[in-house]
TORKOL-4160 file (C-alpha; in steps of 0.2 Angstrom, whole numbers, padded with zeros to 4 digits, m for minus):
337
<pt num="1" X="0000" Y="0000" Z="0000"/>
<pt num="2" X="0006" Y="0017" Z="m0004"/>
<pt num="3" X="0010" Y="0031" Z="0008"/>
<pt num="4" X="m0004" Y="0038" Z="0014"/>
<pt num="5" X="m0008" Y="0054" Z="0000"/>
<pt num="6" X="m0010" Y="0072" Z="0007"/>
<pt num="7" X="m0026" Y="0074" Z="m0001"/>
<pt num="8" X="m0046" Y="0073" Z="0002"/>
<pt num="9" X="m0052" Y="0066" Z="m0015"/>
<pt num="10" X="m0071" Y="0065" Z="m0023"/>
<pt num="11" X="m0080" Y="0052" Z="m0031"/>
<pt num="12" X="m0091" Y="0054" Z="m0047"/>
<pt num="13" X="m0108" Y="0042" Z="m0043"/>
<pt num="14" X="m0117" Y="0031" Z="m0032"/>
<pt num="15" X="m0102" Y="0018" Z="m0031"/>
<pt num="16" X="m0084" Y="0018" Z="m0034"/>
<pt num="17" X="m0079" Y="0014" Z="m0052"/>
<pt num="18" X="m0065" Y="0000" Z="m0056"/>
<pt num="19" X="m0054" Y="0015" Z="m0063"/>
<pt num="20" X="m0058" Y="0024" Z="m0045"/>
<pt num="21" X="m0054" Y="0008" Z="m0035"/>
<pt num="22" X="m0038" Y="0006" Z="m0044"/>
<pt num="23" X="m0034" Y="0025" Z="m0042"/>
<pt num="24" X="m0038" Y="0025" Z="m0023"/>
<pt num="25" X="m0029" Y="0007" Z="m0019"/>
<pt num="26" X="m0012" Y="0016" Z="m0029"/>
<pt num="27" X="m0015" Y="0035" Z="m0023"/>
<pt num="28" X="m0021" Y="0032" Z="m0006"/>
<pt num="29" X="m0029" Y="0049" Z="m0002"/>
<pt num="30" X="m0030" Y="0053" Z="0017"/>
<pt num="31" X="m0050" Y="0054" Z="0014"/>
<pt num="32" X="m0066" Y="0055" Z="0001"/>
<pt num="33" X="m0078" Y="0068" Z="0003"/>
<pt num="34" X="m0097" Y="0064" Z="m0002"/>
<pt num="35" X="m0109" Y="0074" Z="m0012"/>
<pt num="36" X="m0127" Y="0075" Z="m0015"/>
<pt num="37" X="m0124" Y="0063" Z="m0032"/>
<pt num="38" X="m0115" Y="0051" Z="m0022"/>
<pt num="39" X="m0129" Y="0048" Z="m0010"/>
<pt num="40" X="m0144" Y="0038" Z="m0014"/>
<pt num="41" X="m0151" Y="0027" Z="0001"/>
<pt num="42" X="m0142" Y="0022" Z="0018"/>
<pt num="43" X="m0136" Y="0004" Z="0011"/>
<pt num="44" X="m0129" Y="0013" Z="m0001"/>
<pt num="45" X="m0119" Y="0025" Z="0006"/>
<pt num="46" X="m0114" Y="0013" Z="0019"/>
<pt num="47" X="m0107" Y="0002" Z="0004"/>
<pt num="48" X="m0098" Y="0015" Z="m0006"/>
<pt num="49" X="m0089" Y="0021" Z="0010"/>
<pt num="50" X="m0085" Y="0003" Z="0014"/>
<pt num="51" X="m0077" Y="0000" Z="m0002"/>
<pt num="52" X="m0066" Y="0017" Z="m0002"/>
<pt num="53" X="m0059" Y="0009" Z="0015"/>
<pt num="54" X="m0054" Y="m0005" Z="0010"/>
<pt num="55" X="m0047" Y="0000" Z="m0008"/>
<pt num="56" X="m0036" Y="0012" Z="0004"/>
<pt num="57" X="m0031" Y="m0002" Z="0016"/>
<pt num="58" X="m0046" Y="m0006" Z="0026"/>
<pt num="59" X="m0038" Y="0010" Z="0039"/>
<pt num="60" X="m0048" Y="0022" Z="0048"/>
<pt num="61" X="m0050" Y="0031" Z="0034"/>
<pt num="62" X="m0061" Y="0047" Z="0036"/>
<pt num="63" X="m0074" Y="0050" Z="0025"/>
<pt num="64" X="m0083" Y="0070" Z="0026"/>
<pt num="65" X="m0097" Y="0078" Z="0019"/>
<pt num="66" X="m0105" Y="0096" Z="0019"/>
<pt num="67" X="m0120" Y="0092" Z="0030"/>
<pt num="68" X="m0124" Y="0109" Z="0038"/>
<pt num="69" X="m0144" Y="0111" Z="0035"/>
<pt num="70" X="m0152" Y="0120" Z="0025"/>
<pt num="71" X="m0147" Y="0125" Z="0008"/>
<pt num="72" X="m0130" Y="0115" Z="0012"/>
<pt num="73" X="m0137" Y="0097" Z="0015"/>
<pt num="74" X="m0129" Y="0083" Z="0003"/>
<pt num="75" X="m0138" Y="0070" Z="0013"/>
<pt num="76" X="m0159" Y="0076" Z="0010"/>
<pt num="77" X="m0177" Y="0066" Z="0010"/>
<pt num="78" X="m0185" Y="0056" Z="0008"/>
<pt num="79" X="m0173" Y="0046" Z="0014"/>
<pt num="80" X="m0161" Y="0059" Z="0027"/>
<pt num="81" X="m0170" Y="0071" Z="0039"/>
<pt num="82" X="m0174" Y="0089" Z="0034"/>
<pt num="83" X="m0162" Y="0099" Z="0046"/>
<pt num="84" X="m0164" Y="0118" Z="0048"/>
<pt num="85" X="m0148" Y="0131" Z="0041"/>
<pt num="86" X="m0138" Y="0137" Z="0056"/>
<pt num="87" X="m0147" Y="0154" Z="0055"/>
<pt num="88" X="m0162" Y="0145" Z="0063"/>
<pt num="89" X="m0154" Y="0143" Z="0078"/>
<pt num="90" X="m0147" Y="0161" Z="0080"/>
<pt num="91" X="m0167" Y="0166" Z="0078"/>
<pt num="92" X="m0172" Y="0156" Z="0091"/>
<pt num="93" X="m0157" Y="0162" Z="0102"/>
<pt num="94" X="m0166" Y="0179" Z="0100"/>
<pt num="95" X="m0181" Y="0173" Z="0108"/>
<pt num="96" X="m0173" Y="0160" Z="0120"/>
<pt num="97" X="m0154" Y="0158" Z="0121"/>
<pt num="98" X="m0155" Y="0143" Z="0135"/>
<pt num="99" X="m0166" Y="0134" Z="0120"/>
<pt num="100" X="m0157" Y="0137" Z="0104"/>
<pt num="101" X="m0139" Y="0131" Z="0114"/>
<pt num="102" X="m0152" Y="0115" Z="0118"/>
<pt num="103" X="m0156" Y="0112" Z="0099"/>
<pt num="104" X="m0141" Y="0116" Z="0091"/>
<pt num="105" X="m0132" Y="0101" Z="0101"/>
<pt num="106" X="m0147" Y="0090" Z="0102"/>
<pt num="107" X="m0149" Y="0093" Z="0083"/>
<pt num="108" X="m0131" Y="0091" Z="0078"/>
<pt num="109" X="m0132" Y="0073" Z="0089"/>
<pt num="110" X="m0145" Y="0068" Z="0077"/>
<pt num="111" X="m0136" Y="0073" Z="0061"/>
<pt num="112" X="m0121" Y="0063" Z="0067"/>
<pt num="113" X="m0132" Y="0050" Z="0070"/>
<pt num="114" X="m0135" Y="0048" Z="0052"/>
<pt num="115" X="m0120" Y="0051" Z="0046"/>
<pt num="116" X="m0112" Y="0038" Z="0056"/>
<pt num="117" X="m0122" Y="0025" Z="0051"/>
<pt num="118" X="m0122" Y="0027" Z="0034"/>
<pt num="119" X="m0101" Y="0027" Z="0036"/>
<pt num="120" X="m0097" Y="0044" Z="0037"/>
<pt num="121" X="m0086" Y="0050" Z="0049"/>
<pt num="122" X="m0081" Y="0070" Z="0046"/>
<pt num="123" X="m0094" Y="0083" Z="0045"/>
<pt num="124" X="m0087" Y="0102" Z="0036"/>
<pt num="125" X="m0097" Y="0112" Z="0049"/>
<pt num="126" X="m0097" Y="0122" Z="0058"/>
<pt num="127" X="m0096" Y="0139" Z="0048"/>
<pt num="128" X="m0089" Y="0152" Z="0059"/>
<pt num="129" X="m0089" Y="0165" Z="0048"/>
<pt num="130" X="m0096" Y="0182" Z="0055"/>
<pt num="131" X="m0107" Y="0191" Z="0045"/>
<pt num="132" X="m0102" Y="0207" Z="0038"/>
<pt num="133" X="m0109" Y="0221" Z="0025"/>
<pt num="134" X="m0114" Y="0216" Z="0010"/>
<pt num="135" X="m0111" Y="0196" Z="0014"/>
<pt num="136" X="m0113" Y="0186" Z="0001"/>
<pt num="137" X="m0127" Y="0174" Z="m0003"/>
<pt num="138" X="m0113" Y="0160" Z="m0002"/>
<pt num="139" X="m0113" Y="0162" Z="0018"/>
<pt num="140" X="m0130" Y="0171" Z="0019"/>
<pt num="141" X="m0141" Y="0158" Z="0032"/>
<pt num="142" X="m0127" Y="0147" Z="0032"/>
<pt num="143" X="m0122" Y="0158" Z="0046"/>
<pt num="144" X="m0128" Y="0156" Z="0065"/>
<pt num="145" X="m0132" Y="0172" Z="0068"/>
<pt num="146" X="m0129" Y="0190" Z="0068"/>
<pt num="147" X="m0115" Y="0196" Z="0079"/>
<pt num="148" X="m0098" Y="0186" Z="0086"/>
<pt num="149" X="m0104" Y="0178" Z="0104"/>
<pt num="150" X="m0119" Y="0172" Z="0096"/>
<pt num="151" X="m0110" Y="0162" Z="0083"/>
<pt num="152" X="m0097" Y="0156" Z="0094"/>
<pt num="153" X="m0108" Y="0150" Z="0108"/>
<pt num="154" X="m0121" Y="0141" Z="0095"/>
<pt num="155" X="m0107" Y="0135" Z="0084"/>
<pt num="156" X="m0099" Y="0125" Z="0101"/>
<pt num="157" X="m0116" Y="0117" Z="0106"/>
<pt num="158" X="m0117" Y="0110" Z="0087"/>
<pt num="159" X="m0101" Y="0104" Z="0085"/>
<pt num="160" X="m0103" Y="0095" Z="0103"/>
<pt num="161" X="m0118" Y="0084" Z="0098"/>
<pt num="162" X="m0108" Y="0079" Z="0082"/>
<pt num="163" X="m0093" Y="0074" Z="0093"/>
<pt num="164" X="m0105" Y="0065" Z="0106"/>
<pt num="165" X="m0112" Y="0058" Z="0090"/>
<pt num="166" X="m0094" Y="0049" Z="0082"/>
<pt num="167" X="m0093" Y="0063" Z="0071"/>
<pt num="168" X="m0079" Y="0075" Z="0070"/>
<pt num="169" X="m0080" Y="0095" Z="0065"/>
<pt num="170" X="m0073" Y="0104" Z="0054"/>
<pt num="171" X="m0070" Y="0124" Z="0058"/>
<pt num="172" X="m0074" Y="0135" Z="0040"/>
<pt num="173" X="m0070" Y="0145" Z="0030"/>
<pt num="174" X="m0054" Y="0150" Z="0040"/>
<pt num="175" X="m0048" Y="0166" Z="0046"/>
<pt num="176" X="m0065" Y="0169" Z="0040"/>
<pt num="177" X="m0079" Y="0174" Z="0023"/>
<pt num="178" X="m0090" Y="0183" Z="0032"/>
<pt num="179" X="m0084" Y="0198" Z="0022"/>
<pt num="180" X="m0084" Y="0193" Z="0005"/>
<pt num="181" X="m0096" Y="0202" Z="m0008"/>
<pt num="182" X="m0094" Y="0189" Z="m0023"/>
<pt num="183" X="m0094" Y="0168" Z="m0022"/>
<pt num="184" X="m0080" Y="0162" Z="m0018"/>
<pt num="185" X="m0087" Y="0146" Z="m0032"/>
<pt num="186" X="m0088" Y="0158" Z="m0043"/>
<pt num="187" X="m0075" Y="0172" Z="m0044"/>
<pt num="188" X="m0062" Y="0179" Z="m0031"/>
<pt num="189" X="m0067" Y="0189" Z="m0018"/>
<pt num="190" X="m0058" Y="0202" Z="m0009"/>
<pt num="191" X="m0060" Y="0208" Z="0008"/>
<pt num="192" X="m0054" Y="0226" Z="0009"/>
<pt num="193" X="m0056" Y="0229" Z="0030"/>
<pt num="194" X="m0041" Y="0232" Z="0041"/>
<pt num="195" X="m0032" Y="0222" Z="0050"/>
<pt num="196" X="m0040" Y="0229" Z="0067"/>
<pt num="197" X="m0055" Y="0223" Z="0063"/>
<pt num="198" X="m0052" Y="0206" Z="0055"/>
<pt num="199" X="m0044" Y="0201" Z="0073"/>
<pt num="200" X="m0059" Y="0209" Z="0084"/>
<pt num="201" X="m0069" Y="0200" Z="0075"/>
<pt num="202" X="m0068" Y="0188" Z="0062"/>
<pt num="203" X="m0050" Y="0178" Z="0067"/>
<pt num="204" X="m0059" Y="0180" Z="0085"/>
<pt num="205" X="m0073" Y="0166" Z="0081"/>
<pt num="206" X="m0060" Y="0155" Z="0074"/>
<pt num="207" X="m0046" Y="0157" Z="0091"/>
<pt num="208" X="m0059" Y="0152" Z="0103"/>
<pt num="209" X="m0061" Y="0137" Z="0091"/>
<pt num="210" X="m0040" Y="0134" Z="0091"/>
<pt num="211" X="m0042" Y="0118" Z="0098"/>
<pt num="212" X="m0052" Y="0110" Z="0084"/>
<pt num="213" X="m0046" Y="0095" Z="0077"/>
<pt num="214" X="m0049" Y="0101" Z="0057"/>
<pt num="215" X="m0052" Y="0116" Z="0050"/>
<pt num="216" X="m0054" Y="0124" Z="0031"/>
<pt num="217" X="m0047" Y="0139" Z="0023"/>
<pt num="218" X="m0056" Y="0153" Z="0015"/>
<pt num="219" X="m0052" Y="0157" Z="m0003"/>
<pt num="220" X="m0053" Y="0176" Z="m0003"/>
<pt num="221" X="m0039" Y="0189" Z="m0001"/>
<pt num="222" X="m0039" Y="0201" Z="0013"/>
<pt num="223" X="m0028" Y="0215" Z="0007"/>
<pt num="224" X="m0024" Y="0221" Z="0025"/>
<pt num="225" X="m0014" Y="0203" Z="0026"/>
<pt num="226" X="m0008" Y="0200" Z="0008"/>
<pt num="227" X="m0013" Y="0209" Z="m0008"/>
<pt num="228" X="m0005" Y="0195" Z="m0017"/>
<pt num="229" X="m0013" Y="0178" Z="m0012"/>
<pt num="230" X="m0031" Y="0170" Z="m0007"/>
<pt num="231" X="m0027" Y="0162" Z="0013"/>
<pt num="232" X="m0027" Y="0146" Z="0005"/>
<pt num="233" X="m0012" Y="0150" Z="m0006"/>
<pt num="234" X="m0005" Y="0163" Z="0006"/>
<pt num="235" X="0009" Y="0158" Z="0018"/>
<pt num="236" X="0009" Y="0177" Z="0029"/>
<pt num="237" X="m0009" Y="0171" Z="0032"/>
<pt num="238" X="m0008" Y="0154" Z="0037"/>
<pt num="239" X="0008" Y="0154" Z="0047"/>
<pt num="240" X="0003" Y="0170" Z="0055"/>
<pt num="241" X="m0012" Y="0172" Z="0056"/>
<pt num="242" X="m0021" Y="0156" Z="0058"/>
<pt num="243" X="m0005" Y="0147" Z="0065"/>
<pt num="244" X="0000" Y="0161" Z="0075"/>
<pt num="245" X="m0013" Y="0173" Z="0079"/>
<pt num="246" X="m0026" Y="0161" Z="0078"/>
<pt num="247" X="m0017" Y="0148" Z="0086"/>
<pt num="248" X="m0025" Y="0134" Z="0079"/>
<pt num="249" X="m0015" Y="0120" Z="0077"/>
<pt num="250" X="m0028" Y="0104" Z="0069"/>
<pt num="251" X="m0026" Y="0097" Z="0052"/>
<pt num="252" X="m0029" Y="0111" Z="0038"/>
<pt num="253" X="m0039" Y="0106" Z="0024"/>
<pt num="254" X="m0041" Y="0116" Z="0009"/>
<pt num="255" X="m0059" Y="0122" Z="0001"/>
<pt num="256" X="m0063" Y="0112" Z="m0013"/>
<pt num="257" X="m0049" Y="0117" Z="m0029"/>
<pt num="258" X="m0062" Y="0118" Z="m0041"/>
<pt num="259" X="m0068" Y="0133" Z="m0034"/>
<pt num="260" X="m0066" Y="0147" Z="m0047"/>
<pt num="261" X="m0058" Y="0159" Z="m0033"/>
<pt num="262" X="m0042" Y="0151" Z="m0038"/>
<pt num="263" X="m0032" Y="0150" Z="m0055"/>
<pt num="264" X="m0021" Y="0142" Z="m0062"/>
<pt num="265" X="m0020" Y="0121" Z="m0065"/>
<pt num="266" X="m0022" Y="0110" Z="m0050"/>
<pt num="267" X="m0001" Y="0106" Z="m0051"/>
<pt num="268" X="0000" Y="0124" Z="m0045"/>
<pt num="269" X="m0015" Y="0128" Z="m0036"/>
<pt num="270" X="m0010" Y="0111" Z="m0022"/>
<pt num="271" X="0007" Y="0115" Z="m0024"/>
<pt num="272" X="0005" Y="0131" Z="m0018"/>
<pt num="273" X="m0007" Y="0127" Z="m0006"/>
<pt num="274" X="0003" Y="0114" Z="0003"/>
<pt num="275" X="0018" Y="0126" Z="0001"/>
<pt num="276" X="0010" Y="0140" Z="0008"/>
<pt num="277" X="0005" Y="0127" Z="0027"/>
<pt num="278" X="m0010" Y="0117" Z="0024"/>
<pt num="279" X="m0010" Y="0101" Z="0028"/>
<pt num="280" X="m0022" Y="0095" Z="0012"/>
<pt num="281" X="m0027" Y="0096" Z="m0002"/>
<pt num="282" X="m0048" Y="0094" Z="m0004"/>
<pt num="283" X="m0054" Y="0092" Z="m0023"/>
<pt num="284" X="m0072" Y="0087" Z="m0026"/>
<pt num="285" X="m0076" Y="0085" Z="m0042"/>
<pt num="286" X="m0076" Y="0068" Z="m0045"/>
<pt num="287" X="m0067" Y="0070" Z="m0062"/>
<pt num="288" X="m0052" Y="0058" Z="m0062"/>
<pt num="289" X="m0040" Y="0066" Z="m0075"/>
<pt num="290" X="m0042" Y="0080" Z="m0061"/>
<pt num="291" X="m0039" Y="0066" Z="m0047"/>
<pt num="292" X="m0022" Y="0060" Z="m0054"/>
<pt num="293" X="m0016" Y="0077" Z="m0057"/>
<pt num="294" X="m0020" Y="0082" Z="m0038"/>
<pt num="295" X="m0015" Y="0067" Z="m0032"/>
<pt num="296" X="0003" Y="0066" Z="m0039"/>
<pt num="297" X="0006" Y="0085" Z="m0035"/>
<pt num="298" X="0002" Y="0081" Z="m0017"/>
<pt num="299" X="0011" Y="0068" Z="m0012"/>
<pt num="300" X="0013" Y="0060" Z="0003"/>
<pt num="301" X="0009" Y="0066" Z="0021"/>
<pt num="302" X="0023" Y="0068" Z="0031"/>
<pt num="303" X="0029" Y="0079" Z="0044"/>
<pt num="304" X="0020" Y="0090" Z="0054"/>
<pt num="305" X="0004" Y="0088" Z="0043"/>
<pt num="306" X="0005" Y="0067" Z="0046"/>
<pt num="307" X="0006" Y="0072" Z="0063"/>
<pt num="308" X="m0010" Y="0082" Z="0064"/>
<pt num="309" X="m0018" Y="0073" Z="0055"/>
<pt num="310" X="m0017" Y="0056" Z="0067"/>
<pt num="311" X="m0020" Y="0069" Z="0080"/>
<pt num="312" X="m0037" Y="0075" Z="0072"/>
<pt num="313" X="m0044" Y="0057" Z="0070"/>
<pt num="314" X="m0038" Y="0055" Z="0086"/>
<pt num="315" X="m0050" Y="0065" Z="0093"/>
<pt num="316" X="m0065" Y="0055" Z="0087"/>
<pt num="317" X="m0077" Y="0050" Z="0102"/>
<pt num="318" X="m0088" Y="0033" Z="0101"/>
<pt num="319" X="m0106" Y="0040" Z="0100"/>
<pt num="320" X="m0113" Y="0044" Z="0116"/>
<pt num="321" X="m0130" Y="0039" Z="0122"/>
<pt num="322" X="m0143" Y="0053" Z="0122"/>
<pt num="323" X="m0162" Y="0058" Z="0122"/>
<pt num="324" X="m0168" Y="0056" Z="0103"/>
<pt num="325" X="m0187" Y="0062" Z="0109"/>
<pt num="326" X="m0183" Y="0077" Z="0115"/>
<pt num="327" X="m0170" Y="0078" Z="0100"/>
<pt num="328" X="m0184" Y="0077" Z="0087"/>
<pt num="329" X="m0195" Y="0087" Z="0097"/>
<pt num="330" X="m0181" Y="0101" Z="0094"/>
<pt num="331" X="m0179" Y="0098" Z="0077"/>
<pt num="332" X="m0198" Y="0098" Z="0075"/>
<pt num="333" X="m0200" Y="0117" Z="0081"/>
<pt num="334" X="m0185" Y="0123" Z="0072"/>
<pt num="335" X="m0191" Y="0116" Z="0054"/>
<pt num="336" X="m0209" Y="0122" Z="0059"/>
<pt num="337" X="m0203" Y="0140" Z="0062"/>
């Protein structure tokens, strides 16, 4: 088996491919991400995360997905719950803060709850980003709510009910997207504000959330920082900002390299991104001309980021026992409203 591959990788359909079997048993990406084409029914998800595992060895591989609520939820009905976008929390904290911190926990448990049956092991939530002027659609709800203290404190009671739940958080988009006008999918943004007040508030939600085990950079450059580079490709920004100032020390993934915030091929863009401090490379496309060509400029994990990244998995809890009832009773009100 090969070294173990500094990357996150897709995978195009339901179920893995004999060319994607072959790629993943020769390439041996650290983890597959999952996307709304890629899930279909429970036994089926449980089956195409089984076979990733064992092309890569049979390891505690981890496997992710975006499962936040809302307009972000790759696992959907019939067959998944409905769950609520985490601005539906920060309402309810308006009303009754006690309850919201309630909900948030108890509904992340129940989210982690499918997730880890179906396989999955890593959720990308929660997005810590703090709303500013003009915020983009691509944040928008996604969001818990308006100001910093109320995302921090309901952002700590979901990621606790998906760690009670065998599921591991990811911290996004750091040092944070709250600023951006434009989608990051879609074109670079570029966040003009001073450096003042990034650290009062933006990099603030993300260092009381230094202890993370994962977290995901932001593709957006904040001229204050460097004029130059996006975080993800930046080196000032990710040794001291998020490394230093920040102080977070988990395993650093990317956001996805197909993103159209960043240029170039995907030679450069992981090049310069594993360069620059992060620990990963995530690409989500599923496309695999795009998977060899990620794959082979990543190379191996080694280092500090092999380190973190046994560390982060490391963190994983058996799921804990809990009160589904009242769980659902909370996801109930919250879809309802």
């Amino acid at each position: 088996m090969a070294d173990i591959g500094a990357f996150i990788s897709g995978c195009a359909g339901l179920s893995l491919t004999p060319d994607e079997i072959s790629f993943f048993a020769a390439r041996n990406p650290w983890g597959l991400i999952l996307f709304k084409r890629n899930c279909e029914s429970v036994s089926q998800v449980q089956a195409l995360t089984a076979s990733f595992r064992a092309a890569v060895g049979r390891r505690n591989a981890p496997v992710l997905i975006d499962q936040e609520g809302g307009r972000v939820q790759r696992m959907g009905p019939p067959v998944w719950r409905k769950y609520p976008a985490a601005r539906a929390y920060g309402d309810l904290y308006a009303r009754d803060p006690l309850a919201a911190l309630r909900s948030a926990r108890n509904v992340g448990r129940l989210m982690a709850e499918e997730l880890f049956e179906a396989g999955i092991t890593v959720d990308c939530v929660p997005v810590l980003d703090v709303p500013g002027e003009g915020m983009t659609e691509a944040i928008g709800s996604r969001a818990y709510g308006p100001t910093l203290e109320v995302i921090m404190a309901l952002a700590r009671a979901h990621a606790a009910g998906f760690l009670q739940g065998g599921v591991l958080p990811v911290i996004k988009h750091v040092p944070g997207h709250g600023r951006a006008t434009v989608d990051s999918h879609l074109s670079l943004p570029v966040v003009n504000a001073a450096a003042k007040d990034l650290r009062a508030a933006d990099f603030a939600a993300f260092a009381a959330f230094a202890d993370a085990p994962m977290g995901m950079t932001a593709h957006l450059v904040y001229t204050a920082l460097d004029k130059e580079n996006p975080a993800t490709l930046s080196a000032k920004i990710i040794k001291r900002i998020i490394r230093g100032e920040i102080g977070f020390n988990g395993l650093l993934m990317t956001d996805d390299l197909s993103m159209k915030a960043l240029g170039g091929s995907f030679t450069e863009k992981v090049e310069r991104a594993l360069s620059a401090g992060c620990d990963v490379a995530l690409h989500c496309s599923g496309v695999l001309a795009e998977m060899e060509e990620v794959a082979k400029a990543a190379g191996p994990l080694k280092g500090k980021a092999l380190r973190r990244a046994k560390a982060a998995l490391k963190a994983a809890q058996k799921p804990q026992p809990f009160d589904r009832k009242a769980a659902m009773k909370d996801l109930a009100s919250l879809v309802s409203a």
